[in-house]
MDTraj code that builds the backbone (N, CA, C; nanometers):
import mdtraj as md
import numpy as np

residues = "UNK UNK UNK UNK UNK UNK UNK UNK UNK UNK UNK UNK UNK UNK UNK UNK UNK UNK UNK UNK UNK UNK UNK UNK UNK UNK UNK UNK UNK UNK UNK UNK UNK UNK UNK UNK UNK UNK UNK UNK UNK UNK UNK UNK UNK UNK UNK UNK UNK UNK UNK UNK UNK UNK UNK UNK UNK UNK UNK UNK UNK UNK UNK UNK UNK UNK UNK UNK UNK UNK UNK UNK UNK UNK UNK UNK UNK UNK UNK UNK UNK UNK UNK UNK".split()
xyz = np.array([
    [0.3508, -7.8379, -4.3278],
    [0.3554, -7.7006, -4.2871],
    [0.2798, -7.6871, -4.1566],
    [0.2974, -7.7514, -4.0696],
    [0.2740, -7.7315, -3.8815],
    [0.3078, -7.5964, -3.8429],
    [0.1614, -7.5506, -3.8080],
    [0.1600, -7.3855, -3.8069],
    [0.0504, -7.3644, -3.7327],
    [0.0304, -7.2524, -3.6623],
    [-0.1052, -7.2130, -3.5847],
    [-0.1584, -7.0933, -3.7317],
    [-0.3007, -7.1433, -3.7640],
    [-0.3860, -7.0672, -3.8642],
    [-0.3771, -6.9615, -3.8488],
    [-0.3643, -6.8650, -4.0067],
    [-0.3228, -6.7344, -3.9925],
    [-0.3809, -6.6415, -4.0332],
    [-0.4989, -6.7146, -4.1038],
    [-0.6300, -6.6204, -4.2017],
    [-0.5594, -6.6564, -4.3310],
    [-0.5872, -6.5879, -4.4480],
    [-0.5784, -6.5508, -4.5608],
    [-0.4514, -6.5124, -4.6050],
    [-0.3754, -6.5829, -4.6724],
    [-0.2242, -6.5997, -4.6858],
    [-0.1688, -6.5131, -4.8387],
    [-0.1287, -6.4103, -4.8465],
    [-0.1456, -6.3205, -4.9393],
    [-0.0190, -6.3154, -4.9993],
    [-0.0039, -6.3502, -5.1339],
    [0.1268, -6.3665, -5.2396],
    [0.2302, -6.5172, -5.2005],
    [0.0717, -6.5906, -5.1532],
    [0.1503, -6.8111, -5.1634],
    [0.1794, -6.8064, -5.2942],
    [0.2873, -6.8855, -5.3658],
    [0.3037, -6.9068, -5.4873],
    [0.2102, -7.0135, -5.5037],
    [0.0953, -7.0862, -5.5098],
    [0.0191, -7.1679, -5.5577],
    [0.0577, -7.2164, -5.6785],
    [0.0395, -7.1593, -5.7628],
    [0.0562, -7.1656, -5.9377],
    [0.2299, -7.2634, -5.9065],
    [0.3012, -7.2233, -5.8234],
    [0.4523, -7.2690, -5.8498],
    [0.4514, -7.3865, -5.8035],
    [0.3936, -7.4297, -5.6892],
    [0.3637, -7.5342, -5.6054],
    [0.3238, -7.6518, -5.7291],
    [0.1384, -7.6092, -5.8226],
    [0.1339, -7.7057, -5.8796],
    [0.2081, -7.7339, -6.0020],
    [0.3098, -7.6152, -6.0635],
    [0.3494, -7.6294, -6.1864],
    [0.4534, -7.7725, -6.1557],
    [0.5187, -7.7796, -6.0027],
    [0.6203, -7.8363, -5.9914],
    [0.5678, -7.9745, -5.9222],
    [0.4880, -7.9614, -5.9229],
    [0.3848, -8.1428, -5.8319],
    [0.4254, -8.1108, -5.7074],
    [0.4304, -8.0224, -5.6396],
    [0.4601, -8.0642, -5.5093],
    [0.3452, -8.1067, -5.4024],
    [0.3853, -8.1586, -5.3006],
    [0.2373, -8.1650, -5.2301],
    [0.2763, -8.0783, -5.0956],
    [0.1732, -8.0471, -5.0708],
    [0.1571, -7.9409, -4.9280],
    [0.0844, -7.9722, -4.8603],
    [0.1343, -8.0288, -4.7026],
    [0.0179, -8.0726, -4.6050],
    [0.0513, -7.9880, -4.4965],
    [-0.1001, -7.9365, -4.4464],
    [-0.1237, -7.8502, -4.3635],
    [-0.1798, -7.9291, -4.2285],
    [-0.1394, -7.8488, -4.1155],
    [-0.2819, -7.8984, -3.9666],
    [-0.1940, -7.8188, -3.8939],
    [-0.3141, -7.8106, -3.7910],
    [-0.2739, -7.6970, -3.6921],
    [-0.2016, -7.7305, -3.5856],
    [-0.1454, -7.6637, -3.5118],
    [-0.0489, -7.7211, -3.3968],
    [-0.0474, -7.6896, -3.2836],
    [-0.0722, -7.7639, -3.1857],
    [-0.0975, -7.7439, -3.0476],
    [0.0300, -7.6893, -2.9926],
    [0.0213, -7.4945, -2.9902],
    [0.1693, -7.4350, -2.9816],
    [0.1826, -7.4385, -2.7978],
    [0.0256, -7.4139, -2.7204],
    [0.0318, -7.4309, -2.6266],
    [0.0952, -7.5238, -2.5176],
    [0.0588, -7.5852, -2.6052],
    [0.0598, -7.8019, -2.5296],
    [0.2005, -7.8143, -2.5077],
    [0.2795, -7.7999, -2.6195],
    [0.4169, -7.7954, -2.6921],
    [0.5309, -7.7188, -2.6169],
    [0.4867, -7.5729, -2.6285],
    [0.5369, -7.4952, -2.6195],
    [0.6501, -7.4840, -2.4735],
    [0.6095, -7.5280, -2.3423],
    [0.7004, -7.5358, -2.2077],
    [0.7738, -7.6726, -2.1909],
    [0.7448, -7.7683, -2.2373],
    [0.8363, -7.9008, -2.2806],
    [0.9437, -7.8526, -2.3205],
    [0.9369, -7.8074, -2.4809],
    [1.0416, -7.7831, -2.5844],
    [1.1196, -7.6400, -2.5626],
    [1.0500, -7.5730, -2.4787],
    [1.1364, -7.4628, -2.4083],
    [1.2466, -7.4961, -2.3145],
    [1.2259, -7.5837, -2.2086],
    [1.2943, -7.6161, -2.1210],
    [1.3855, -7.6919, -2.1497],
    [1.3944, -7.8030, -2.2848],
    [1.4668, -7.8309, -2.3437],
    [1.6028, -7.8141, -2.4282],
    [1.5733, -7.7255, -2.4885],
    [1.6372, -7.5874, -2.5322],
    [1.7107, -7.5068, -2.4052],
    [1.6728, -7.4559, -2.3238],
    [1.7410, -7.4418, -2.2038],
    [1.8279, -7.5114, -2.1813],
    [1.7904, -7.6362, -2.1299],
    [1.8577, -7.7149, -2.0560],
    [1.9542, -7.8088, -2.1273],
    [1.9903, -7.7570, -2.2680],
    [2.0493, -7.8171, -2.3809],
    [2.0216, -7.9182, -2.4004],
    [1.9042, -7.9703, -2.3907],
    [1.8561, -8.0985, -2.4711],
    [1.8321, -8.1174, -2.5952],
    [1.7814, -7.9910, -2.6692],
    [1.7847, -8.0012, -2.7827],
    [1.8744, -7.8315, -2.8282],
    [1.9772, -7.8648, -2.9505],
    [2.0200, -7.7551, -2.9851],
    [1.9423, -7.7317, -3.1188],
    [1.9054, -7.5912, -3.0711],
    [1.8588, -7.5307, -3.2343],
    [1.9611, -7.4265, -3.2561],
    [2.0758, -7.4185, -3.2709],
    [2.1594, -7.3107, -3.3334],
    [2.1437, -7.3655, -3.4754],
    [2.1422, -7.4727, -3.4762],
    [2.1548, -7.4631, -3.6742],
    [2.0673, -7.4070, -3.7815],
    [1.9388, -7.3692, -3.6664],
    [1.8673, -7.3029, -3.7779],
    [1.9140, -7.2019, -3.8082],
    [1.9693, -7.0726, -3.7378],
    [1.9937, -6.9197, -3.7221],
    [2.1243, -6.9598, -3.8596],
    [2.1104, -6.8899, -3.9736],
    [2.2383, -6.8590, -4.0761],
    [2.2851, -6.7692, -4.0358],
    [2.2125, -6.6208, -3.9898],
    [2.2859, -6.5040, -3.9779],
    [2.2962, -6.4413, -3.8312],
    [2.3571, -6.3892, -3.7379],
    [2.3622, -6.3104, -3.6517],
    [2.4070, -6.1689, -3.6824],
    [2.3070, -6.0418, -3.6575],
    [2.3168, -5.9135, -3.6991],
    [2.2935, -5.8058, -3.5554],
    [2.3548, -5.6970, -3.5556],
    [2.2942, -5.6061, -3.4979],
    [2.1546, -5.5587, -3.4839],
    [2.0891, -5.5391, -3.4212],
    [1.9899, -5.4188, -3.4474],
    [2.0308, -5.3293, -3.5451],
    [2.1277, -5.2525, -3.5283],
    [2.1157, -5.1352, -3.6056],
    [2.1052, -5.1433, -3.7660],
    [2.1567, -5.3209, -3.7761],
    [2.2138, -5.3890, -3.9243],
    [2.0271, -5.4073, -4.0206],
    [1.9005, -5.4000, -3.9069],
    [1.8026, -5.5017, -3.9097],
    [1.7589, -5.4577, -4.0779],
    [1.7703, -5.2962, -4.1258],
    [1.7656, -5.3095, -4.2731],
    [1.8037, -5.3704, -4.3804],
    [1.9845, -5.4146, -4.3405],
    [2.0194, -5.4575, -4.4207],
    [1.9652, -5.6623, -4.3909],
    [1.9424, -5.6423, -4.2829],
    [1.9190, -5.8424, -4.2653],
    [1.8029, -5.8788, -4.3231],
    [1.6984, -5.7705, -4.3205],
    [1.5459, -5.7749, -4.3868],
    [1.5858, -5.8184, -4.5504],
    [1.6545, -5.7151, -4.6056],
    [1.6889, -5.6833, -4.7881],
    [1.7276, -5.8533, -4.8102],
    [1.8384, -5.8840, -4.6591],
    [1.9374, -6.0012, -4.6969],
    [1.8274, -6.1267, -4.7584],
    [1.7632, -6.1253, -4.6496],
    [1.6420, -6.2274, -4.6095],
    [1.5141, -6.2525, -4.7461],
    [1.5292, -6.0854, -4.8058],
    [1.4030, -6.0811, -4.8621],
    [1.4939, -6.1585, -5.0112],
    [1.6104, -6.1020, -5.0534],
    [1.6692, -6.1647, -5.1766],
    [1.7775, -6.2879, -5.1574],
    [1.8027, -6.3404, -5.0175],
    [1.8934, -6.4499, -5.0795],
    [1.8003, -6.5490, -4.9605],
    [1.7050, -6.5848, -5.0182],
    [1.5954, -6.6809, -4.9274],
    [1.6728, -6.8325, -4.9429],
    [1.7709, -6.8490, -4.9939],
    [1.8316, -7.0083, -5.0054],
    [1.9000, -6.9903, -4.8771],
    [1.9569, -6.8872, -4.8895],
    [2.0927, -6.8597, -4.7852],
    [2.1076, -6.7990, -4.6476],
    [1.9733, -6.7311, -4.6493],
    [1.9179, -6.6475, -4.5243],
    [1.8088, -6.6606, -4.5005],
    [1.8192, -6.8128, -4.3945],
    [1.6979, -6.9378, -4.3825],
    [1.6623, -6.8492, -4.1798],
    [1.7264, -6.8142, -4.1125],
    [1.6591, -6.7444, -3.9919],
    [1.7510, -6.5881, -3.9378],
    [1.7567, -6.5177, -3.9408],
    [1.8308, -6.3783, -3.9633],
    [1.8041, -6.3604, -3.7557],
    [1.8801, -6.3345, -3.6877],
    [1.8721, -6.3135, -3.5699],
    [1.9224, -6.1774, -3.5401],
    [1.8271, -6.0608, -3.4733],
    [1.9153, -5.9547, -3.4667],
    [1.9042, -5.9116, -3.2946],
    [2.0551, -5.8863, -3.2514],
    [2.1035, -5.8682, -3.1408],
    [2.1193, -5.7465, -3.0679],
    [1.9965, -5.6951, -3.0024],
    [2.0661, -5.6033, -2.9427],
    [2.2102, -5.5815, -2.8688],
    [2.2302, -5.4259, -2.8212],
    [2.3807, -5.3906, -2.7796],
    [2.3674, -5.4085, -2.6548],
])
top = md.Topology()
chain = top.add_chain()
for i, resn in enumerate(residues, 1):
    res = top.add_residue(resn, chain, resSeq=i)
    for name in ("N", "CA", "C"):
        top.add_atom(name, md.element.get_by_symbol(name[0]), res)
traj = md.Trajectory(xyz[None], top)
């Protein structure tokens, strides 16, 4: 889980994590360092990330992409909403 620290992480399933053995490794990530490499990349189509985005929505849709997001979390893995 490569993440910049966020404080106090409120409603982690913990309890689900150990019922199921999983393991969880954390450290922090140099977003700075990172960050204008892997931009320009992306630009310059070196690397494609379209496969993360499942959904493309309106703005005006962003209620219903939130609801989508909040109940079908298998299926609505990055929700993108587009202005007009």
């Amino acid at each position: 889980m490569p993440a910049v620290w966020g404080g106090i992480v409120d409603k982690f399933p913990l309890g689900a994590f150990m019922e199921k053995g999983l393991t969880l490794k954390t450290g922090q990530t140099s977003v700075q360092h990172y960050m204008p490499g892997l931009l320009n990349a992306i630009v310059e189509s070196k690397i494609d990330t379209t496969f993360l985005i499942s959904h493309r929505m309106s703005l005006e849709d962003a209620p219903e992409g939130y609801k989508m997001f909040h109940d079908n979390q298998n299926e609505a893995t990055k929700v993108i909403l587009d202005a007009p």
